[in-house]
VEXMIVO-236939 format. One record per residue (C-alpha): residue in one letter; x, y, z. Coordinates in steps of 0.1 Angstrom, whole numbers, padded with zeros to 4 digits, always signed. Example, Ala and Ser with C-alpha at 12.3 -4.5 7.8 and 13.67 -1.06 7.14 Angstrom:
BEGIN
a+0123-0045+0078
s+0137-0011+0071
This chain:
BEGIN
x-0380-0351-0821
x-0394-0331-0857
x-0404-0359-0867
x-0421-0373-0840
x-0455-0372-0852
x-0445-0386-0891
x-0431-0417-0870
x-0455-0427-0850
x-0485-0423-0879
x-0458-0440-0901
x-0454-0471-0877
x-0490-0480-0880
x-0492-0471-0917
x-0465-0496-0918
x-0475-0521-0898
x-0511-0523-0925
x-0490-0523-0949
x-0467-0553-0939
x-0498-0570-0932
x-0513-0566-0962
x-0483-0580-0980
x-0482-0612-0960
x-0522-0619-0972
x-0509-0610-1007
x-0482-0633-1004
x-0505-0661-0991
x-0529-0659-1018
x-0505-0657-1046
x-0493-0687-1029
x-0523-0705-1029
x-0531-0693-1062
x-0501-0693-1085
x-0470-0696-1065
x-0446-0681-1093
x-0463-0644-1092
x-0462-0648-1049
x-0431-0625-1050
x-0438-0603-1078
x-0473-0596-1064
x-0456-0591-1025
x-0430-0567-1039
x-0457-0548-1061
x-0475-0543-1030
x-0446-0528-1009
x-0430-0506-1035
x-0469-0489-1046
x-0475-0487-1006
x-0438-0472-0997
x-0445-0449-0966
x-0412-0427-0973
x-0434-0397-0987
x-0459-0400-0959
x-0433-0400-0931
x-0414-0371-0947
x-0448-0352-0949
x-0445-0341-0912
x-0412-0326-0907
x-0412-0316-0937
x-0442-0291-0931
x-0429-0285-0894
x-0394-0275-0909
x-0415-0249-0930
x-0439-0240-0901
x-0404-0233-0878
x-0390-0209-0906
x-0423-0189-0910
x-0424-0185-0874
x-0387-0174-0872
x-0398-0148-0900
x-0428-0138-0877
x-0401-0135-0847
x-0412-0161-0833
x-0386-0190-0817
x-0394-0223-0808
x-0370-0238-0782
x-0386-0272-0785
x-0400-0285-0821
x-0429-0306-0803
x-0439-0278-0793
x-0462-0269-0822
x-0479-0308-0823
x-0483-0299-0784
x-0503-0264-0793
x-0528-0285-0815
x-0537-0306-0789
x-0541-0274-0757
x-0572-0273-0736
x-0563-0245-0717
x-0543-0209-0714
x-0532-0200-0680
x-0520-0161-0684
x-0495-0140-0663
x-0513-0102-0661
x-0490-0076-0657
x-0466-0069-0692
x-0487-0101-0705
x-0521-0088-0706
x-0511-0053-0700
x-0487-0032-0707
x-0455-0030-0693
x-0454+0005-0696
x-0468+0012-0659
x-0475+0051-0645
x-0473+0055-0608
x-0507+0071-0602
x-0506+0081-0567
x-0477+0080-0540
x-0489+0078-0504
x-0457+0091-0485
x-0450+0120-0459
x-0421+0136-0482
x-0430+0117-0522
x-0397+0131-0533
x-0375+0109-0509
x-0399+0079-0509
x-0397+0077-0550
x-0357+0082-0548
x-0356+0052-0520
x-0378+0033-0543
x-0360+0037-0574
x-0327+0032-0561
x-0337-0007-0561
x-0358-0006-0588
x-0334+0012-0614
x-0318-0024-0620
x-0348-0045-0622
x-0366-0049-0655
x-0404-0055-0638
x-0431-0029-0652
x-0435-0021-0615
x-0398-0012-0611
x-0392+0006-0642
x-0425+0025-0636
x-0408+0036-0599
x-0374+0041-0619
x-0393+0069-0641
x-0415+0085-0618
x-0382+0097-0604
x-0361+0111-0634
x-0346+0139-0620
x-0349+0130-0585
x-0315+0122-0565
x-0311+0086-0566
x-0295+0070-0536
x-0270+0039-0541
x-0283+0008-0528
x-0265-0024-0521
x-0270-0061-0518
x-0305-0060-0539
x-0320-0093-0545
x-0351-0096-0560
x-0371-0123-0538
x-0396-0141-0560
x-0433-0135-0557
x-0424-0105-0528
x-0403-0080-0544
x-0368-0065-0539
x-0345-0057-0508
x-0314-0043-0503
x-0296-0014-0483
x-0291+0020-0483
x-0270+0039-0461
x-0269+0009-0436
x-0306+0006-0436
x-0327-0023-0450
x-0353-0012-0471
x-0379-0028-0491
x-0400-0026-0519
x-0433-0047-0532
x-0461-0066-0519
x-0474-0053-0484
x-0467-0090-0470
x-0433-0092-0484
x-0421-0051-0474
x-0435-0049-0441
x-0444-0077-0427
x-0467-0082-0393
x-0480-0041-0406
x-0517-0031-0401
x-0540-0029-0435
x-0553-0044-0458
x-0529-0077-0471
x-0551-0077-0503
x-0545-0034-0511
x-0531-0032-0543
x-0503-0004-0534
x-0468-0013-0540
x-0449-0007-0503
x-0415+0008-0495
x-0405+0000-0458
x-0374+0006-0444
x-0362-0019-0412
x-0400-0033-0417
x-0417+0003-0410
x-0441+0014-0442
x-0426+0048-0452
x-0448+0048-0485
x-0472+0036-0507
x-0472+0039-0549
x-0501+0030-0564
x-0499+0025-0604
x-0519+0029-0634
x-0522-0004-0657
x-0536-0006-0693
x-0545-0034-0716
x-0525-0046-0743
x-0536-0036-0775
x-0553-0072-0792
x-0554-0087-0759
x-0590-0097-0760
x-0591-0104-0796
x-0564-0128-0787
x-0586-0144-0757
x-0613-0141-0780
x-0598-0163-0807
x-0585-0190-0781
x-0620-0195-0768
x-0632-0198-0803
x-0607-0224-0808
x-0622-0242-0775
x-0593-0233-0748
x-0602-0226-0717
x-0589-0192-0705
x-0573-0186-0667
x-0554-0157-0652
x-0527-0163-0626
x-0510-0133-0608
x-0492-0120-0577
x-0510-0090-0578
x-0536-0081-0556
x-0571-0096-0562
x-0585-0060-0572
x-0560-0050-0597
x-0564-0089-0609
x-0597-0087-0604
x-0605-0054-0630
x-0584-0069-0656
x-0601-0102-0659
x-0638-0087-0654
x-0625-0065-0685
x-0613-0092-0705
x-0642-0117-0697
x-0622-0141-0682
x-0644-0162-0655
x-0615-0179-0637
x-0589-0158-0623
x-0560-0164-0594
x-0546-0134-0572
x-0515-0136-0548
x-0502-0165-0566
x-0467-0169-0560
x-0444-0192-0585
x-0451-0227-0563
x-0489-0212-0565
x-0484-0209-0603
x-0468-0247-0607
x-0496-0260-0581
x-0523-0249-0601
x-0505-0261-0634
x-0502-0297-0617
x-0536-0291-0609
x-0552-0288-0640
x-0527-0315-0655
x-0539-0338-0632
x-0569-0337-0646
x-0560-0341-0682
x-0555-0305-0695
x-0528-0299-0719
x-0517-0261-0709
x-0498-0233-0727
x-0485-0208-0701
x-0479-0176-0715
x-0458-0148-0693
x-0429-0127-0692
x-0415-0121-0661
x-0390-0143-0643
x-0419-0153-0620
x-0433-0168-0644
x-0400-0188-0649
x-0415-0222-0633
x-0447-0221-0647
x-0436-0218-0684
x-0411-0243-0677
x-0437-0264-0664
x-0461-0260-0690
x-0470-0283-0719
x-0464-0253-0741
């Protein structure tokens, strides 16, 4: 499919072309009938497309090996006609926007010690900022063994220790039918559904991440922010990177809902992310 574009410009440069012979060919006819072919031929070999149709892949082959030299990798090669034609960005926040590189600012919890070892026992094999943030806020801590951890998309991870369930991420997800507020932006550890603590973290932006936005609405793109996080923590990121339309709670059939949203009404869409939630959605996307 390189050469996807080159074709279908081609085909109608061909099509003129053809067309332009047959007139040639019915003048010379009318005309002087022995210069007919001569004349057709001259037109078709001055007017021979192979240069323009070569033109595209040719500069997308180039395109493909600067990118690879920028570290860049382009699964599908109509990809980069596709970018040229987006009308909108819809962003993943956290280790997109900001940096994956979270600090666990405050831990809510009658004994922290225990709390961040129960906590990092499942997160210490996930690669989410949020885990790997738990993970090192308890170097040095006693780490429990935990078994049968699954991470459950858009809610977090489970698994057991010692014989008892716990869980760890979104207050809905960890302890479900609990008092508070759904929308808090803490991270929750419950064990057999009963809150035993709550880590909130520190987030910060990535460095050129609104000069990035910046240049996409220069270029016309339309700029959204999709996330599972909470709507304050979503909230304080978008205000800070002036982006007017933002989306908190989403889960991964959220993400794809919106996409079919916005592609229903004629959007072309580059999703950017990097998380395995955001799996569907780039999948999904245009781009």
């Amino acid at each position: 499919r390189l050469a996807c574009a080159g074709e279908r410009m081609a085909a109608g440069f061909v099509a003129r072309v053809l067309a332009l012979a047959a007139v040639c060919a019915i003048g010379w006819s009318l005309v002087d009938p022995s210069r007919a072919l001569a004349a057709t031929l001259a037109v078709l070999v001055v007017s021979c497309p192979c240069a323009f149709a070569l033109a595209v892949p040719a500069a997308l082959t180039r395109a493909l090996s600067v990118l690879a030299a920028r570290g860049v990798f382009v699964v599908h090669t109509d990809a980069i006609e596709n970018l040229a034609l987006v009308t909108h960005a819809v962003f993943d926040k956290t280790g997109t926007l900001t940096q994956d590189d979270l600090d666990v600012a405050e831990v809510d919890a009658a004994d922290r010690g225990s709390a961040l070892s129960l906590a990092a026992a499942l997160a210490r094999g996930s690669h989410h900022p949020i885990a790997q943030a738990l993970a090192r806020a308890a170097a040095g801590l006693p780490v429990a063994t935990a078994t049968d951890v699954r991470t459950v998309a858009g809610g977090g991870l489970e698994g057991r220790i010692d014989g008892r369930g716990i869980r760890l991420g979104q207050r809905a997800f960890a302890a479900a039918g609990s008092d508070g507020d759904a929308d808090d932006d803490a991270v929750i550890l419950a064990e057999d559904g009963k809150i035993v603590a709550a880590f909130r973290l520190r987030e910060r932006l990535r460095a050129g991440a609104r000069e990035a936005l910046d240049a996409l609405r220069a270029d016309g793109v339309t700029i959204e922010l999709a996330s599972g996080d909470a709507r304050a923590k979503v909230a304080a990121v978008a205000q800070r990177l002036g982006i007017d339309t933002w989306h908190a709670r989403m889960s991964p059939a959220d993400k794809l809902e919106r996409l079919r949203v916005l592609r229903a009404d004629g959007a072309r869409v580059v999703a950017v992310g990097d998380g395995i939630n955001d799996a569907p959605v780039l999948a999904g996307a245009d781009v």
